[in-house]
N, C-alpha and C positions, 0 to 999 in steps of 0.2 A: 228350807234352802238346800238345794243340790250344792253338789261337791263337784269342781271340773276335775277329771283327768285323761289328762292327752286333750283329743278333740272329742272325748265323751263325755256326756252328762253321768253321773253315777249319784245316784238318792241315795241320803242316810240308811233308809233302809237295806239300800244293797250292800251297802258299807258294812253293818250289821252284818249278814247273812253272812260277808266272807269272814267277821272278825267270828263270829259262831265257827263258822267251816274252819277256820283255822284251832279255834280250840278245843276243838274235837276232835281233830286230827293229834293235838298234843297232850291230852285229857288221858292218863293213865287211869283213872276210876272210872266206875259204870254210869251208861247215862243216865241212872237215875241220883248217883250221887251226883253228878255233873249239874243237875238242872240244880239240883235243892242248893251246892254251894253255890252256882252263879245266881240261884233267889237270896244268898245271905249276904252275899259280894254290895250288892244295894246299902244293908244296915251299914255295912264296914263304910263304905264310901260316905253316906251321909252323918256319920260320924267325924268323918277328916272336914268336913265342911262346918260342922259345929268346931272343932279342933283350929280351924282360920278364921271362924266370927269368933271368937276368942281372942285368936291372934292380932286383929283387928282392933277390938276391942281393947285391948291391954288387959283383959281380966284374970291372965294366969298369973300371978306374981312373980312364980320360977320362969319365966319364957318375956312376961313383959309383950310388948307389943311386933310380935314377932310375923304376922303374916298381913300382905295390902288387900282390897276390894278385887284385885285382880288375881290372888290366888282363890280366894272365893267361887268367884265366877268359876275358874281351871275347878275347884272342886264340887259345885253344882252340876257341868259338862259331865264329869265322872259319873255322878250318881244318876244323869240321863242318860249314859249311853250305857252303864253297869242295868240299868233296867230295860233297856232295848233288847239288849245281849239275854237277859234273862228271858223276856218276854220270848225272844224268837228262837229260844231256844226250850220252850213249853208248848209253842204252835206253829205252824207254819203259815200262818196269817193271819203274825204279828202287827202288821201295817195296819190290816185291814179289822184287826180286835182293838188297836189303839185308837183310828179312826173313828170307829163306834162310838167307844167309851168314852172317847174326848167331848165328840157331840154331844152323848149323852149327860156331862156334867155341864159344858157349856149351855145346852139347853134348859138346865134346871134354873142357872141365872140369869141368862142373855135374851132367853125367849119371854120371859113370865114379866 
């Protein structure tokens, strides 16, 4: 799904590229530390997603039922666009290696 803004189209992907370009521009470490923490940024994030199927759940005792399906969702989004941001910032075609691989796993179940 593209993103309006103004009277242009703009694809997640380009959204991507400038939330990259902006963090690179404010990224005080080197790009090599830069890529490995935006690879670990993923773990972190799908962890706060476990942290709200919990909250969900009611299964923390100290927290109780403390998050809805709707923060869920807010923290799956994270851990997609925390991996976009990683991805595009290991390749320059990002779109075009997820494309692939997407196929690639679809095809193992969709096609056979």
């Amino acid at each position: 799904m593209d993103e309006p803004s103004g009277n242009v189209t703009v694809t997640p992907w380009e959204t991507v590229g400038r939330l990259v370009a902006w963090l690179d521009a404010h990224d005080p470490t080197s790009p090599e530390v830069s890529r490995l923490l935006r690879l670990y940024k993923i773990a972190e994030e799908a962890g706060e997603v476990a942290e709200a199927v919990q909250g969900v759940m009611g299964t923390n005792p100290r927290k109780g039922h403390s998050h809805s399906w709707g923060d869920v969702e807010d923290e799956v989004c994270d851990v997609i666009v925390s991996a976009m941001v990683a991805l595009a910032s290991i390749t320059p075609d990002a779109g075009a290696v997820f494309a692939r691989r997407l196929g690639a796993v679809a095809g193992r179940v969709l096609d056979g």
